[in-house]
N, C-alpha and C positions, 0 to 999 in steps of 0.2 A: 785645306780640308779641315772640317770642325771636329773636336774629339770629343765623343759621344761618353768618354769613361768617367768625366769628372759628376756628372748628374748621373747615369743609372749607377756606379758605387753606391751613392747614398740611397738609392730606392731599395735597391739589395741589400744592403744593412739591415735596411726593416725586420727583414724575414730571415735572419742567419741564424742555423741553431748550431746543437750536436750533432755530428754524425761520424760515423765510424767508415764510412764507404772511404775509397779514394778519388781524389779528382782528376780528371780527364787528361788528356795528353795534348792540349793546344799551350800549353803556356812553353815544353818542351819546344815544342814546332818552331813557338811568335820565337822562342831566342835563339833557335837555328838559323833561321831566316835572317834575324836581325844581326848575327855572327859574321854571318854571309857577304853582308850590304856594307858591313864598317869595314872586313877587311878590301873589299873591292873598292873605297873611296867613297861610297855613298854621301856621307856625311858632309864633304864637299862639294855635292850637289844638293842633297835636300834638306840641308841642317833641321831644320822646324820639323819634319816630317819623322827624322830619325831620332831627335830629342821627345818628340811624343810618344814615340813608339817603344825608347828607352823607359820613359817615365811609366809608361801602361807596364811592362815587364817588371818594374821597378816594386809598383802596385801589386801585382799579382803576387810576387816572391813574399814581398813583406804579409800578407792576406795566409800565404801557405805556414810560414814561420810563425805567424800567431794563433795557428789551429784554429784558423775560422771556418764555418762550415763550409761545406763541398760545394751547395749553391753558390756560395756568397765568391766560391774561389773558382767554379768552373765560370761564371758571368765575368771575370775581370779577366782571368784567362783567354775568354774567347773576344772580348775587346782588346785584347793585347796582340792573337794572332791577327784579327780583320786587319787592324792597324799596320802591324809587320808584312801583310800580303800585299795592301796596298801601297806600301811604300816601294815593295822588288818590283809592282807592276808598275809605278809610275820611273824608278830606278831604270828598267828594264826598256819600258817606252823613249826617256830620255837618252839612250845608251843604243837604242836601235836608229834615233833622229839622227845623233853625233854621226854612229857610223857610214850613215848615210848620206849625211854632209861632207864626211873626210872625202868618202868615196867620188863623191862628184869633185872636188876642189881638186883632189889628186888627178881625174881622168883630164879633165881642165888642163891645167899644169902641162901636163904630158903630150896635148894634142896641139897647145900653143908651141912646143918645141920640137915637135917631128916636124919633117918633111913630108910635102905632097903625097908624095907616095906611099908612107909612113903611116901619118891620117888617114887613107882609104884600107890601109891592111886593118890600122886600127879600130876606121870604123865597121869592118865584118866582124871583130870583137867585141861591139859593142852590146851586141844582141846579149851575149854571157852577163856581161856588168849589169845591163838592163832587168836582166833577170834575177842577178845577184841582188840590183837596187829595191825589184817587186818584191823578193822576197823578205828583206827588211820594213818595208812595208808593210807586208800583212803580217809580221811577225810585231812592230808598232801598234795593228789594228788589233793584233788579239790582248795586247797589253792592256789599249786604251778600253776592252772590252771588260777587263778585268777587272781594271779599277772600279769600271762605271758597277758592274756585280760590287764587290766590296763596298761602294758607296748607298747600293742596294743595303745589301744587310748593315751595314751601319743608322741607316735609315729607321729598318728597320727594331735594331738596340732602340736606338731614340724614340719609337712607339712602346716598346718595354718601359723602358723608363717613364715616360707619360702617365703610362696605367698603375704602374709602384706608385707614383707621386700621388695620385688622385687614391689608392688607396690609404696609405701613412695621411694624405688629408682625413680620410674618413674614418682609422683609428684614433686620430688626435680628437677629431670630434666628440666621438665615443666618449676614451677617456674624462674628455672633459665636462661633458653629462654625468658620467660619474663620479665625478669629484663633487659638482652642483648638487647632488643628492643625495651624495655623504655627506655633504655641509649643512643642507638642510635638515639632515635627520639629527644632527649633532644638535641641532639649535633646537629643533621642538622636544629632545630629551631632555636640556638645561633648562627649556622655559616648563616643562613636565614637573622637573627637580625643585624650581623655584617657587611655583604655585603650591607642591603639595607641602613647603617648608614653611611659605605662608599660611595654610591651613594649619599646621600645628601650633603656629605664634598665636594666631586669632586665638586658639580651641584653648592653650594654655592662659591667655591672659583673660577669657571668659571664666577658667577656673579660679585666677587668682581674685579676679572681680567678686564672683562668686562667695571666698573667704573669706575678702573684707566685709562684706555683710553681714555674714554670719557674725565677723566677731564683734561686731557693733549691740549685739544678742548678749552675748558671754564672755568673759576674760578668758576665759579656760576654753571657749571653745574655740577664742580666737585665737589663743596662742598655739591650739592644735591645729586649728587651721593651717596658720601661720608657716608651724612647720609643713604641711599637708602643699603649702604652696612651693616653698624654699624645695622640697624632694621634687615639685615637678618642674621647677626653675632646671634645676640638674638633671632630670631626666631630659627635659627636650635641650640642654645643652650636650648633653650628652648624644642624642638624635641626630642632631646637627652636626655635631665633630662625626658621627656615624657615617652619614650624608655624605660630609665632604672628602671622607677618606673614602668612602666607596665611587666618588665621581672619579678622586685621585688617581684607584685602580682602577677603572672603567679606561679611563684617559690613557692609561701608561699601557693596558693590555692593546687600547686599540691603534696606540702608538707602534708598539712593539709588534703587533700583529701586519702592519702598512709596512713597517721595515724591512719584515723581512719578506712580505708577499713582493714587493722590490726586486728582489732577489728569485724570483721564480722565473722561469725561462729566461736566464739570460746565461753567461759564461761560468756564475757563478755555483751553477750545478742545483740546482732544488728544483726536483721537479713538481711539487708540490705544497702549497700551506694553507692549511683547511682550520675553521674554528670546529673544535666537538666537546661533547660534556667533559674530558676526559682532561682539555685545554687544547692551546694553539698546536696543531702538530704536523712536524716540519720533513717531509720526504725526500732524503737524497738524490739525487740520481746519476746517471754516465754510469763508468764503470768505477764502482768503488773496489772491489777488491778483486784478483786473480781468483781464477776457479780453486777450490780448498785452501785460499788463504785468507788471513787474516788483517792482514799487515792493509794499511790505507796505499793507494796509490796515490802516485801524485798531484795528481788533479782535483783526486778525492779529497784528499788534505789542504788544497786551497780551499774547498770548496766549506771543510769545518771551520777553516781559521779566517774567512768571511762572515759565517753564521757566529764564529764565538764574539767578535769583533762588536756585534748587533748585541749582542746577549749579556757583552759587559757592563753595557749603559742600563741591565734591569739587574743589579746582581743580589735582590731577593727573589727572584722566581725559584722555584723548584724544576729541576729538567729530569727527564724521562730517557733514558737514551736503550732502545730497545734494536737486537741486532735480530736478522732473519735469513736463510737462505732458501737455497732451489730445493727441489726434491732428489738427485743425483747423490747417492751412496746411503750409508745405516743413517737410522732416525737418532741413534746413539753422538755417531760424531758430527751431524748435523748440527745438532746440542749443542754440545761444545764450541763447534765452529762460528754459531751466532752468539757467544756468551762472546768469545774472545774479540768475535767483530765489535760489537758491544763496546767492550771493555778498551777498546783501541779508538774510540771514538772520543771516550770519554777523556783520555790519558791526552788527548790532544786539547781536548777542550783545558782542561787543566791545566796541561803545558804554557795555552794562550793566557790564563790569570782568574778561571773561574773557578770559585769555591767548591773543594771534593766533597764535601759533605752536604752541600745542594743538589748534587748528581748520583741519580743511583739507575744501576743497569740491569738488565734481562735479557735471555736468548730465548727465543720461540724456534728454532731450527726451521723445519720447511713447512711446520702447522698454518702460519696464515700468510697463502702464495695470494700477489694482486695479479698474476695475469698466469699463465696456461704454460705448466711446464714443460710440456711435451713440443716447444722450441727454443733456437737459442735465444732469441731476444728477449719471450716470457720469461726462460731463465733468470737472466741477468734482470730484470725490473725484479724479481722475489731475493737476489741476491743485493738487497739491500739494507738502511738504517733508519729509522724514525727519531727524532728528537721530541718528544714533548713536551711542551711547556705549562707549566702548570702554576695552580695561585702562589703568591708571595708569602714570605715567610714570614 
């Protein structure tokens, strides 16, 4: 039998997020079952069959242990039971054959060593065994009936998986349109940069032309000139270093801003990075802190010391670190409560090696909710952190 887990895993991957639900109860079941089958000898009948079914279990466990999401771990889950069912029905069909076999070999046996008379009594018993054999039988049929369902929905998996693949084909495409058109814009802004630099060299060295004729007129006017030329040799030197330090920041913002949009929907927690006049600004997400606390969770706290890690590599930026909560209790300790989140944010940042005095914080309490607090989920999206990033120093 083909194992359908090693191809839909990676379709599922695609789409793994956060989630807070729990997952299912098949990965329970596939290791009861599989419990089941090792302690009966299975494994010395279907080694192949109980080592895949090990390894699907295997998968799934490791998938729960790393808090991946509840899709990503009910889909390996539920290839772990198919796998564990059909292994008891095929278990269970080869165990119904055996018995069936003994059974006849043994009546064999028995009827070559009676007597005449023996054999006729035996055989009006025969009807029983006969029926004990039918009964093995259709208890074989519903096995093999089983497996062939099982091989159904494995089948099925393997159509899942198809349509993940052909989708992850057509987000790579995507992406990669987007990459061709951020290259493109990139290049008609430098050749923008480079033409309007050549307009300035033209425009000044019409000027400096311009002066030498004049002083071809006057000594005194051409030494005024002269200088008149020398102040705009250094102006458009100065232009130019202007220029190129602003392409520099241009470069490093949109560097820094690709870094960390990276980081947006994946483990790493942001669930947002947006450009605004204000600068790059970076939205936490999951659950950062317990309802009226303060204190970073642990997740949360990966999730800064991922963002600080991006943040070291620009360490003139100016950052923003502003804390916010729900609307749940006084607007008083709301206050306070998003100063302190705030301030816990930034004490990490710090922690990882960024400069205190580039960081400065603020609490807006429950003043600007993004989503409807009258739930719990709304809640917790308001019960979060913003990071800004802002121009260099």
């Amino acid at each position: 039998m083909r194992n359908p887990g090693r191809h839909l895993i990676a379709a599922v991957a695609l789409t793994a997020c956060a989630s807070t639900q729990r997952p299912n109860g098949d990965l329970p079941e596939a290791r009861q079952i599989y419990n089941a089958l090792d302690q009966r000898g299975a494994a010395r009948r279907l080694d192949a069959d109980m080592e895949r079914t090990r390894a699907a279990i295997d998968r799934a466990d490791s998938a729960t242990a790393g808090r991946l999401s509840v899709e990503y771990i009910d889909a390996v889950s539920d290839i772990a039971l198919h796998l564990a069912q059909a292994t008891e029905a095929k278990d269970d069909a080869l165990a119904a054959r055996q018995a069936a076999d003994s059974l006849r070999a043994a009546r064999l046996r028995q009827l070559l060593s009676l007597s005449e008379s023996q054999r006729a009594d035996l055989a009006s018993k025969n009807a029983l065994s006969q029926a004990e054999i039918d009964a093995l039988r259709e208890r074989n049929a519903a096995s093999r009936q089983r497996e062939d369902s099982m091989r159904i929905a494995q089948n099925s998996a393997a159509g899942v998986r198809a349509t993940e693949d052909m989708r992850a084909d057509s987000l790579r495409r995507v992406a990669n349109q987007a990459q061709m058109q951020a290259e493109a814009a990139r290049i008609a802004m430098e050749q923008d940069r480079t033409d309007s630099l050549k307009r300035l060299a033209e425009l000044t060295s019409q000027q400096l032309d311009s002066a030498r004729r004049a002083g071809a007129e006057s000594e005194r006017e051409r030494d005024s000139l002269r200088t008149a030329a020398e102040a705009a040799t250094h102006a458009a030197d100065s232009l130019r270093d202007l220029a190129a330090a602003a392409a520099r920041a241009g470069d490093s913002l949109r560097a820094l801003n690709t870094a960390l949009s990276a980081l947006q929907g994946t483990s790493a927690g942001v669930r947002a990075v947006r450009q605004t006049d204000r600068g790059v600004v970076i939205s936490l997400s999951g659950v950062l802190f317990d309802v009226g606390n303060s204190t970073l969770t642990a997740g949360a706290a990966r999730s800064v010391r991922r963002i600080s890690q991006i943040l070291q590599q620009y360490p003139n930026y100016h950052l923003a670190v502003e804390g916010h909560t729900d609307a749940i209790g006084r607007p008083e300790r709301n206050q306070g409560l998003s100063e302190r989140r705030a301030e816990s944010v930034k004490d990490m940042l710090v922690a990882d090696g960024l400069a205190p005095d580039h960081i400065t914080t603020r609490g807006y309490g429950a003043t600007q909710p993004v989503a409807s607090n009258a739930t719990s989920a709304g809640r917790q999206q308001n019960r979060r952190v913003e990071i800004i990033v802002a121009g260099a120093a």
